[in-house]
N, C-alpha and C positions, 0 to 999 in steps of 0.2 A: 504494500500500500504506500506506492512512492508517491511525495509531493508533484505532481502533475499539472500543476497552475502553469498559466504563459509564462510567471516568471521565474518559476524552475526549469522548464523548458528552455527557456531563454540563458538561465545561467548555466545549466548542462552545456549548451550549445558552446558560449562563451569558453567554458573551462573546456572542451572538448577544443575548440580553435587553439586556444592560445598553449595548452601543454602537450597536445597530441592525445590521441586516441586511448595508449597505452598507461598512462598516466591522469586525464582529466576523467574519462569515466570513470574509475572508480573514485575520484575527487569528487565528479558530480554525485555519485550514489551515496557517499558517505555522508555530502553536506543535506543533501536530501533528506536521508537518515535520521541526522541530527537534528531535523529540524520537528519531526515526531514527536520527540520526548519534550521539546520546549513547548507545542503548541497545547498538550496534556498539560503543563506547568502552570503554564497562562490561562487556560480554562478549569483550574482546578474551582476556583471556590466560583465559577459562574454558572448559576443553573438556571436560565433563562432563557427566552430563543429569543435567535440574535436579530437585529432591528427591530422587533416590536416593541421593547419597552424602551419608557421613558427616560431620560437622563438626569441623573439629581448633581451638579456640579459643585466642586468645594466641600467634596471629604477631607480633601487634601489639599494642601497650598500644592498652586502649580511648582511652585520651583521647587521641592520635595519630589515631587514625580516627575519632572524634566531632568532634575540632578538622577533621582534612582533611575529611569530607562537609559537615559545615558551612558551611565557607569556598568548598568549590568550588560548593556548592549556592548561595551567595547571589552570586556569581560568575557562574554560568550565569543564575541567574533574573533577573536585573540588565543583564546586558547583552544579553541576549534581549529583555528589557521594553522595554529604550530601542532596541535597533536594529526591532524589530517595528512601536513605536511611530512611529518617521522612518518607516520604510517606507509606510507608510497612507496616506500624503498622496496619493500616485498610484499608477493599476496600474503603471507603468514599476519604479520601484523595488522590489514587490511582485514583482514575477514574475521579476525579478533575485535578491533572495533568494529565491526558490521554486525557483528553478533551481540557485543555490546550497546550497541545503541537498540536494536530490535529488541532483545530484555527487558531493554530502561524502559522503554515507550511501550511496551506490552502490559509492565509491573504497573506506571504510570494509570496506563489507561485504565487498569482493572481495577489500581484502588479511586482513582477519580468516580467510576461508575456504579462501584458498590459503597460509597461514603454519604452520598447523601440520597435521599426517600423523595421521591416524589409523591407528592398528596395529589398536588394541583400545579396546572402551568402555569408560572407568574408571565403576565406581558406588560407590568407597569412594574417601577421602583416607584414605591414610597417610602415618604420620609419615615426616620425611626421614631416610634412611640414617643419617645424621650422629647421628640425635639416635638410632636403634634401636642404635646401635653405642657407646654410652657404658660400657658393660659396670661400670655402677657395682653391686659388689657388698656384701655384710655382710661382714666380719672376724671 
């Protein structure tokens, strides 16, 4: 269940051009790969279907979350880069990671989909009790 969007096709394509055959396909398969267990990551505490509900903004200061995707973006990209890069040398270590990353994103998945119950489909965020119960009034 490889990522197959335009634009892993498109970066397939790229890392197949630019390092040859023998070496960007399995770059492209591994980054591919990798990219499984982060989207399980990212969807871990979401259980909502996507675009229909509403957005409630300022859980968070933006700069709290433009700092954290940031840092964890050059974090992931970075040592992806270099462990992908060790890997190449041989199919041995190549299929070690391929295997490890299929693990991750299998284990991922499975605890993401047995953690939380579905009663009901939410297609709205509303605000927390906490904050609908302020009962701030005029004088």
């Amino acid at each position: 269940m490889l990522d197959l969007s335009p634009f892993g096709l498109l970066s397939a394509a790229v890392e197949v051009a630019l390092l040859g055959p023998r070496v960007g396909l399995p770059a492209a398969i591994l980054t591919s790969l990798a990219s499984l267990p982060l989207v399980e990551l990212v969807l871990f505490s979401f259980q909502r279907i996507p675009f229909t509900s509403s957005y409630l903004p300022g859980r968070r200061p933006l700069v709290d979350v433009v700092i954290g995707y940031t840092l964890a973006a050059i974090l992931y990209v970075s040592s992806l880069a270099a462990l992908v890069a060790l890997c190449m040398e041989s199919i041995g270590p190549t299929s070690i990671l391929a295997a490890a990353l299929l693990v991750s994103w299998y284990g991922l998945r499975h605890a993401r989909r047995t953690s939380y119950e579905i009663h009901r489909l939410e297609f709205e965020e509303l605000p927390e009790t906490i904050v609908e119960t302020l009962s701030i009034e005029k004088d």
